[in-house]
C-alpha positions in Angstrom: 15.5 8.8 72.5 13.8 6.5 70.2 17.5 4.3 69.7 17.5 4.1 73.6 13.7 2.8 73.7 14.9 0.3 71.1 18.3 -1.0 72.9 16.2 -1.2 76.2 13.4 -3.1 74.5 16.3 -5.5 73.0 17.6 -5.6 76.4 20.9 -4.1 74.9 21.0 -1.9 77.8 19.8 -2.2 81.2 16.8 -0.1 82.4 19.6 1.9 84.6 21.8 2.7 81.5 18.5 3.9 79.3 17.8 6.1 82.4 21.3 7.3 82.6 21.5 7.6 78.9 18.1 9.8 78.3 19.1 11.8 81.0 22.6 12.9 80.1 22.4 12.6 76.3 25.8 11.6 75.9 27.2 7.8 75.5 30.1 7.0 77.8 33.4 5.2 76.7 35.4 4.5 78.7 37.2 7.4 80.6 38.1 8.9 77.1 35.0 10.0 75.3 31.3 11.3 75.8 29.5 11.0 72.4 27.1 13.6 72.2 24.2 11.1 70.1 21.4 14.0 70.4 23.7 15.9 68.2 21.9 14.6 64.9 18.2 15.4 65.9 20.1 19.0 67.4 21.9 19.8 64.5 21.2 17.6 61.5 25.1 16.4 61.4 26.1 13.8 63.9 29.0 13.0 65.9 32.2 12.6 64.2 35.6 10.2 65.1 38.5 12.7 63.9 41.5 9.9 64.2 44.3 12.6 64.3 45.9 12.6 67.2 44.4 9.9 68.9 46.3 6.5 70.0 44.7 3.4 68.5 43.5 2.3 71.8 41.3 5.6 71.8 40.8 5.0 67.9 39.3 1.6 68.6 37.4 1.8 71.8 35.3 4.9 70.5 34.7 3.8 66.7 33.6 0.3 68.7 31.5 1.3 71.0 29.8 4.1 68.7 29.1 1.4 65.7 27.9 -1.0 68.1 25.5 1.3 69.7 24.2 3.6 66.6 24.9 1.5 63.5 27.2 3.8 61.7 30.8 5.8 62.6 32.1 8.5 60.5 35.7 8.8 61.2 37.5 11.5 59.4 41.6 12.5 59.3 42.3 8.6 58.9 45.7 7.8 57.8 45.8 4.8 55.3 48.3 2.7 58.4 45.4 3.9 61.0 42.7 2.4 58.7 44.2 -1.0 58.5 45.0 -1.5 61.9 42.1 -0.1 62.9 40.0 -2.5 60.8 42.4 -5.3 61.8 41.6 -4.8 65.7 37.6 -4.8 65.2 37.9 -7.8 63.0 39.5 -9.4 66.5 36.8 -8.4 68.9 33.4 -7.8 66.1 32.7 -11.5 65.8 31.1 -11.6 62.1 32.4 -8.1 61.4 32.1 -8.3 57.8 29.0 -9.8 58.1 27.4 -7.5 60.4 28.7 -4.6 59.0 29.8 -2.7 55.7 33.1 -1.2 55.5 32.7 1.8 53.1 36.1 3.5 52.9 36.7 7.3 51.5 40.2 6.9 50.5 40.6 10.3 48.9 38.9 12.0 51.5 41.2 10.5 54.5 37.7 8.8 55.8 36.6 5.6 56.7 32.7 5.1 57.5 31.3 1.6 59.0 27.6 1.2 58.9 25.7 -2.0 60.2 23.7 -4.2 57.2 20.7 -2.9 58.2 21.5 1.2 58.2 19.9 2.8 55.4 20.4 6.5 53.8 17.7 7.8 52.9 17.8 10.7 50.3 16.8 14.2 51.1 16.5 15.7 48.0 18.9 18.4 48.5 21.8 19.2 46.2 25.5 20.4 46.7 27.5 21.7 43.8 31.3 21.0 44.9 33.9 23.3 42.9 37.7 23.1 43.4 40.2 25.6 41.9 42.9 23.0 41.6 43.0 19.2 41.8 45.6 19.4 44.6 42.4 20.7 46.6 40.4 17.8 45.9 40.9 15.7 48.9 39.8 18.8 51.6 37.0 19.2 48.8 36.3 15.2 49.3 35.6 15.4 52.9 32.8 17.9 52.2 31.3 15.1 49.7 31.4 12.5 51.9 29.9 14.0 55.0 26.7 15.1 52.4 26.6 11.5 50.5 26.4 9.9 54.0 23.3 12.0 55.0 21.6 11.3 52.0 22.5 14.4 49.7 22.9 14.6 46.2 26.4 16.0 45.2 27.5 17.3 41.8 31.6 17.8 41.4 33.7 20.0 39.1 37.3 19.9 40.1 40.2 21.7 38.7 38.9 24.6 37.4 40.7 27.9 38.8 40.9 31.3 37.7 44.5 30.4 35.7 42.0 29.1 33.3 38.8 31.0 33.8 36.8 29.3 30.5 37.1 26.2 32.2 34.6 27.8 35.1 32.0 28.8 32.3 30.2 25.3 31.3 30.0 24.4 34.7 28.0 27.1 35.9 25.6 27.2 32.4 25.0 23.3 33.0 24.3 23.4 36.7 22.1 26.4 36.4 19.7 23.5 34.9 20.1 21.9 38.6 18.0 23.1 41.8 21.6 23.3 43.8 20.7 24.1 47.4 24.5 25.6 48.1 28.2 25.5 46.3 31.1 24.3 48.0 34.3 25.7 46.3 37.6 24.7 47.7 40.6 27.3 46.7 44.4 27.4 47.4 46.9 29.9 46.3 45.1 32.8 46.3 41.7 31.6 46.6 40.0 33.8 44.5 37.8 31.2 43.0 34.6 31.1 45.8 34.4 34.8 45.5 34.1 34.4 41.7 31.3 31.7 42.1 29.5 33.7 44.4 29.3 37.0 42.1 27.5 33.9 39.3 25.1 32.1 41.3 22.0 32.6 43.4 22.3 30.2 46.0 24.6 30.3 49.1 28.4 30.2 48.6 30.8 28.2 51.3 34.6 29.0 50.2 37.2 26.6 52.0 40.5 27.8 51.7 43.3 24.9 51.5 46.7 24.4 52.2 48.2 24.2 48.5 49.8 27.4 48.3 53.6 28.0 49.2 56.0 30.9 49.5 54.6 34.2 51.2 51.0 33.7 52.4 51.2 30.3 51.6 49.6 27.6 53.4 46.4 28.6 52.9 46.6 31.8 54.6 46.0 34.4 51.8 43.6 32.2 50.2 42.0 32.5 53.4 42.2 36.5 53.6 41.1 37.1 49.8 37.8 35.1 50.6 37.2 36.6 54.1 37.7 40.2 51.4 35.3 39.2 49.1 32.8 41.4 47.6 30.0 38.7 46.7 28.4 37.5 49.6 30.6 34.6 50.8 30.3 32.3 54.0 33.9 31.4 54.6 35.4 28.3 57.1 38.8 27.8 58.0 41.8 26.5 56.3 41.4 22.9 55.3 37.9 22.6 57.3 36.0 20.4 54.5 34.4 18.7 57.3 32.6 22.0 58.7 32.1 22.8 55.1 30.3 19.9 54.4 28.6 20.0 57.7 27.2 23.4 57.2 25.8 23.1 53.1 24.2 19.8 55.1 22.3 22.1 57.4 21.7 24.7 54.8 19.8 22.0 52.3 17.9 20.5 55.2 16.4 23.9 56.1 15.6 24.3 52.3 14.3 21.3 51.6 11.9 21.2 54.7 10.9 24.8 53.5 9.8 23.4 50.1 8.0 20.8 51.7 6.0 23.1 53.4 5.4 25.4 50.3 4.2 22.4 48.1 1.6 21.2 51.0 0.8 24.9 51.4 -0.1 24.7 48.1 -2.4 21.8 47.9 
């Protein structure tokens, strides 16, 4: 509501369009999208461009419209070939692009995030411990970071160290126990017995993403994906590859902690 007030009292929109805007809660683009931009005060995680399978034409009209209109657009599943000619087209019709906005690209994560000058991330205070079993599941790992960095989260990484070599596992765990971590984000292929391992060492919630690395019978992520739905520490499980959700929910879980300290420390005054 409050971005609405703003673009009408810029005269960026039309007293018609705020009204149509409040009262829907969805931005129109074209005949292609409806971007839900209540979803961020709803949910803490906001609306995000997924560039696999969609035509550049429906790439560029939605990641145009919503940067114009909010400031910022998240795009995830980016190819490296989308990214350029995605850029390339909003160079075309964003006079100034480079000017106006920052281009902020998550290369190993298969992201691309544009933010206006003027956007700022504030910092929460929350903390995410991200864990991968191998390094060929740091990229699904990677999407997780970068949907908690761009809300302001502080995110501490340990990749490549799986239950082939277990010792590697130990010094991680003894030096973040120094750390407040709100939740752990472990990404597993294979067999994916790593989350359930974290979860049976730490006291804080446990998100286990099982990724496509594995090969052969129950590859492709499936058994990782059964031996973390099996797991006998407490373990919230997503689906195979589903970083972004991952990252999406430790955001919502370290909001709701950190506004619960917040209230504890002025309870205490």
């Amino acid at each position: 509501m409050e971005s609405i007030l703003e673009d009408l009292y810029a005269r960026r929109v039309t007293p018609e369009q705020a009204n149509e805007l409040l009262k829907d809660g969805f931005l129109q683009v074209d005949d292609l999208a409806r971007i839900d931009f209540l979803r961020t005060k709803r949910c803490s995680v906001p609306e995000i461009v997924i560039a696999e399978g969609k035509g550049h034409k429906q790439l560029l009209s939605i990641s145009k419209k919503t940067l114009e209109r909010f400031g910022r657009v998240i795009i995830s599943r980016i190819s490296g070939q989308q990214a350029k000619n995605l850029l390339t087209d909003l160079r075309s019709k964003i006079k100034d692009l480079s000017r106006k906005y920052s281009v902020v690209p998550y290369k190993d994560a298969n992201a691309l995030v544009l933010r206006s000058k003027g956007y700022r991330i504030h910092p929460t205070g929350g903390v995410v411990g991200i864990i991968t079993a191998g390094t060929s599941d740091i990229p699904v790992a990677l999407e997780a970071q970068m949907i908690l960095r761009e809300h302001g989260i502080k995110v501490l990484t340990a990749f490549d160290v799986g239950v082939a070599g277990l010792h590697r596992l130990a010094p991680v765990i003894k030096k973040w126990q120094k750390e407040d971590i709100d939740v752990f984000v472990v990404a597993a292929g294979r067999e994916g017995t790593l989350p359930a391992l974290v979860a049976g060492l730490v006291d804080s919630p446990v998100i286990g993403v099982p990724v496509s690395t594995g090969y052969g019978f129950g590859g492709k992520g499936e058994a990782a994906l059964k031996s973390m739905l099996q797991s006998c520490a407490p373990l919230l499980v997503v689906n195979i590859d589903a970083g972004i959700v991952a990252g999406a929910c430790a955001l919502q879980i370290s909001n709701k902690m950190h506004k619960n300290r917040d209230f504890q420390r002025k309870a205490l005054r």
